[in-house]
N, C-alpha and C positions, 0 to 999 in steps of 0.2 A: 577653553572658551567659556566663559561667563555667559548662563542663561538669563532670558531677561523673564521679568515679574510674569509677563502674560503667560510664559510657557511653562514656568514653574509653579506656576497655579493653574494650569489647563491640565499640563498632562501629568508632570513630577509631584501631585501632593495630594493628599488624602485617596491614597490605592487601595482598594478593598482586594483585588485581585491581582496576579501579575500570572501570565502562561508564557513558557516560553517556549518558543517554537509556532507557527503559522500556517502549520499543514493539518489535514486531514482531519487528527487527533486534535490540537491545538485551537482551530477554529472551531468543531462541534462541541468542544467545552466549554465555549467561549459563548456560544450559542444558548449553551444549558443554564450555564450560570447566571445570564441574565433572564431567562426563566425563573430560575428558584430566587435569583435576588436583584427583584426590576429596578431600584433604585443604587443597585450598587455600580462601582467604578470599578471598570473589567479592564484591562490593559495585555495588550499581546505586546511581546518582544522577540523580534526577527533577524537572525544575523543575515541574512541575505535580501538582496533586492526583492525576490520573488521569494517563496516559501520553499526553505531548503530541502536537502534530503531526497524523496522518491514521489511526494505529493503529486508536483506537478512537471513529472517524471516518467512516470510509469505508464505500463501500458496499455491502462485503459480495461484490465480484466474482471469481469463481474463473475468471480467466478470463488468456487469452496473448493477444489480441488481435485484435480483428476483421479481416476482409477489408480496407476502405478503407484501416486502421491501419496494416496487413503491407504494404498495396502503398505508403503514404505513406514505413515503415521503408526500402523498396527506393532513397528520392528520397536517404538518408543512411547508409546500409550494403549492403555486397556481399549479394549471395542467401547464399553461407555464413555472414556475418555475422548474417542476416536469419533465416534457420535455427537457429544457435545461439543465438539470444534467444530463439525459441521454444520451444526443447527446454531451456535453465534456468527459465523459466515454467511449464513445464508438469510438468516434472520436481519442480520446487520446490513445485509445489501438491500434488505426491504426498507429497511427504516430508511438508510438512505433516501431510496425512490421517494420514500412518502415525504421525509423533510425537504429536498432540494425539488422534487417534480422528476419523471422520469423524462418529459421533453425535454426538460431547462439540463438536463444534463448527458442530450441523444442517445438514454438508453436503448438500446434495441437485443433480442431477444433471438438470435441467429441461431443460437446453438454452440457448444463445445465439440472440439473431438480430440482426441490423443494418439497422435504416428508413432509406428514402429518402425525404426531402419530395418533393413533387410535384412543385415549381423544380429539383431537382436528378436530371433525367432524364437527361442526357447525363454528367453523374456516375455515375448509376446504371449507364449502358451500359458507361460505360469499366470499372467493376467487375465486371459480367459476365463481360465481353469479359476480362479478367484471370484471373479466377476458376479454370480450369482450368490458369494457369500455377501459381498455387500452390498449387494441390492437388498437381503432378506437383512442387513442391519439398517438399511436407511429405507424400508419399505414404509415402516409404519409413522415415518415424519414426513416423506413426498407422499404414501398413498400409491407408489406405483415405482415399476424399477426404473432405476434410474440411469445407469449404464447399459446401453446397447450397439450391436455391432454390426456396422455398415462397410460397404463398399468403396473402395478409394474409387471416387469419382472426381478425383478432381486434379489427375493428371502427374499427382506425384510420384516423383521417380526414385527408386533405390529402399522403396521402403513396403512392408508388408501388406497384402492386397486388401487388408480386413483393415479398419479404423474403431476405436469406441467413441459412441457420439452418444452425448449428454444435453440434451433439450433444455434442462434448467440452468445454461451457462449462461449470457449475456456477456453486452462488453457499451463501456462506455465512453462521450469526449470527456479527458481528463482534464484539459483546460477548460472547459465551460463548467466542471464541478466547482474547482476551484474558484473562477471568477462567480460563481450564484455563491459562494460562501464567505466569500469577501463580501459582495453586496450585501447580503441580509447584514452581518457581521456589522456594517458600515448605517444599517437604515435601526439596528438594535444599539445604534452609540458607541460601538464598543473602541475600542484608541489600539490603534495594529501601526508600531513604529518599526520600521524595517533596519535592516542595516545595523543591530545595537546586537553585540555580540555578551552574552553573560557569562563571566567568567567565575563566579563566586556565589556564594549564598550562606545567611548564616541564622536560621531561627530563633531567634532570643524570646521566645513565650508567650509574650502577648504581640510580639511582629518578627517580621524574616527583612530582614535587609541582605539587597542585592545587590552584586557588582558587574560592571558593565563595563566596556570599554574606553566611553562614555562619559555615563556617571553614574551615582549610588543611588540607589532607592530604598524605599520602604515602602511593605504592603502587610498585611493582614494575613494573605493566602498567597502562596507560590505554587501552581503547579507547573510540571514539569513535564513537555510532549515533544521532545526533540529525538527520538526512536534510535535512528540509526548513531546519531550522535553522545548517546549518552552518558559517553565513559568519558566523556570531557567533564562531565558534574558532577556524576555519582558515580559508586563504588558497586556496582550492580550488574548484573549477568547479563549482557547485549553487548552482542559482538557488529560490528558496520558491517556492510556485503554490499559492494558493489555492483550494480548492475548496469552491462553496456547497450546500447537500443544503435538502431541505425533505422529510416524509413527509406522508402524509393521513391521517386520523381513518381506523378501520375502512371498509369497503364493502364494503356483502353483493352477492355473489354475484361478485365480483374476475371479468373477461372474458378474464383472461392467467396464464400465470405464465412465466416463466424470465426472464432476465436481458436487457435489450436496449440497443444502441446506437444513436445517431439521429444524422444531420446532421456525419459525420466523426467519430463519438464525443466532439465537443466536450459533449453531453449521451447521459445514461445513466439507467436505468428499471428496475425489480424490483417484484416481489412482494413483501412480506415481512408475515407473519400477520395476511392480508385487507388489508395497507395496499399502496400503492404508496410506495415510497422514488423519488425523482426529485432527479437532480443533474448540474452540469453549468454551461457560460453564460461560461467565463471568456477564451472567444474575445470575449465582448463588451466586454472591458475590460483585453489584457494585461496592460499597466502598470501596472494598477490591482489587478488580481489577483497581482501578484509580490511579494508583502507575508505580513512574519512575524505582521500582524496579525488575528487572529481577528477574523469579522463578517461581516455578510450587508449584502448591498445593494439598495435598491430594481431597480433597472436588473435584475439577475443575478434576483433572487427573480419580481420584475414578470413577467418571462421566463417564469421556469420555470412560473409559473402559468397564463398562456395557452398555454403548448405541453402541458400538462396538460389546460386543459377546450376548449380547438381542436381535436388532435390525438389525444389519449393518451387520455382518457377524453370524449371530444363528447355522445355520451349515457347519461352518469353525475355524477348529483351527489357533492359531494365536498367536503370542509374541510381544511384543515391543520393538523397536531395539534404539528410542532415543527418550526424552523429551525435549519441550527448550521453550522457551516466547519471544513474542516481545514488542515492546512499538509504540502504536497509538496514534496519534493525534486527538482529537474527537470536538465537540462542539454542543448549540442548535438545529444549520442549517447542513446541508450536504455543502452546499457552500465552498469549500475552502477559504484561506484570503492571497490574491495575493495584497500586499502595500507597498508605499512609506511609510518610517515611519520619514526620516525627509531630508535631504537634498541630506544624500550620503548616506544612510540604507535605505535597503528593504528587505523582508520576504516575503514569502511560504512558506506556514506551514499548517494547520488543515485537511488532505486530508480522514479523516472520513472513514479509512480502505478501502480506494479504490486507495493505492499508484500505485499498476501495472493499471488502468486503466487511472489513472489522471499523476501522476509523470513527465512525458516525457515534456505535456504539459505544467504543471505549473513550472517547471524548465524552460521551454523556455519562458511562460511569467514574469519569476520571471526577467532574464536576460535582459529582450525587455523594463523593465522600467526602465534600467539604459541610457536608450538614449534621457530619458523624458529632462533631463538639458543640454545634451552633445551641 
């Protein structure tokens, strides 16, 4: 198809920037950059209708990490290493609140806690028994400990009678983050074309031309925020992870609310307006979950529904109102990978299923090192 004049001079010409990718990352860099350069022509490109991958996917967790999670971080980074992944999470969820509003995005402020199945009691101990070391590593950035052990009051069954509940958790609506970032995105000029898949790229020096499904472009500055996706582009350490969700039809009188993790946080559980959102399962099929492909599976969903009317709700009935998968970005290290890749190309990418905590951030630093040669 033959574009006409109007469209090749609106959106096809003189590109100061191109990001590709339309999520979390993608948009707050898109954000930044027309900060650092108000006059400039910012251009997002989107292979999907909506913004792919986990953006507006996930589930909603305002959260840096449970206990089991921190002491699991300890088995693959130093306690300072371990440290400073907590304080860009949890830093990074502030900025959030501050840039999108904490109303415009229903944050609320419930609280975390972390189940232990009933098989997993000498787990449980070893958690404990930990517990006070990392309070006494995270005391002096909260100010106070941050993991503490409550009472399973909330009816769940097959699992240990003690919980650790974490005050500084939160959780938020993922679709209203996303629709307040599109907006601003849309009142800051910025040009977010959906559906335009890139398949190429090629820095030539003083520009990167780009390929598309489509058609070809040319820009000044490409960066690069497509996370879980990124071995489609680049030759770089990020591996996909699948993640499956299922929600439930309303239920009156909900027995819980705030945010929980169960069983090593391989699964994860919420509230959200009277439903229960539940996700999680993909220890039961790595290999199988390492896939750029969207879909649910018996085995994973099978799952999630008995640990639902076993444990999670035993005496409460309950239906399933929808199914759906995201796609993560994963690798060896939790570390995200914020880089120059050569002259006018740069990436953020690998955000290790902590896009709502980290995203805001690394979209701002993805942006801050296009000023490295300016």
């Amino acid at each position: 198809m033959n574009y006409s004049y109007w469209e090749i001079k609106q959106w096809f010409s003189k590109i100061d920037f191109i990001i590709v990718g339309s999520g979390i990352v993608g948009l707050n860099s898109a954000l930044m950059l027309r900060s650092l350069y108000p006059k400039a022509s910012v251009l997002v490109l989107e292979k999907g209708i909506l913004p792919q991958g986990a953006s507006t996917r996930n589930a909603g967790f305002a959260c840096f990490g449970s206990l089991s999670e921190l002491l699991d971080d300890l088995n693959f980074h130093t306690e300072e290493e371990m440290l400073q992944l907590v304080k860009m999470r949890y830093e990074g969820l502030k900025l959030l609140k501050k840039n999108l509003g904490s109303k415009n995005i229903r944050y609320k402020n419930h609280g975390g806690y972390e189940v232990f199945l009933k098989q997993q009691g000498e787990f449980f101990e070893s958690c404990l028994e930990n517990r006070k070391r990392i309070n006494k590593l995270l005391k002096p950035y909260f100010k106070q400990g941050v993991f503490k052990v409550r009472k399973n009051d909330f009816c769940f069954r097959g699992v240990q009678e003690y919980l650790i509940f974490n005050r500084f958790e939160g959780q938020i609506d993922t679709g209203k983050m996303m629709d307040v970032l599109l907006k601003e995105c849309a009142k800051k000029h910025i040009h977010i074309l959906n559906s335009i898949k890139v398949s190429g790229f090629e820095d030539q020096g003083n520009e990167v031309s780009v390929v598309t499904d489509h058609f070809a472009l040319r820009t000044k500055k490409l960066l690069i925020a497509t996370n879980g996706f990124t071995e489609s582009l680049l030759s770089i350490d990020v591996k996909p992870a699948r993640a499956q969700v299922l929600i439930t039809k309303p239920i009156k009188a909900l027995p819980f609310k705030g945010t929980f993790h169960l069983d090593k946080g391989f699964y994860y559980f919420r509230n959200i307006n009277g439903r229960v959102l539940f996700g999680g399962g993909r220890n039961l099929d790595m290999e199988g979950e390492t896939t750029t492909s969207f879909g649910e599976t018996p085995l994973i969903q099978n799952k999630l529904e008995a640990l639902l009317k076993t444990t999670i709700l035993p005496e409460t009935p309950f239906e399933i109102a929808h199914r759906w998968s995201g796609i993560m970005g994963v690798g060896p290290v939790k570390k995200p990978i914020v880089r120059q890749l050569s002259d006018n190309v740069y990436c953020g990418v690998r955000l290790g299923g902590m896009g709502v905590a980290i995203g805001a951030q690394i979209g701002a630093d993805l942006a801050n090192l296009t000023q490295i040669n300016d």
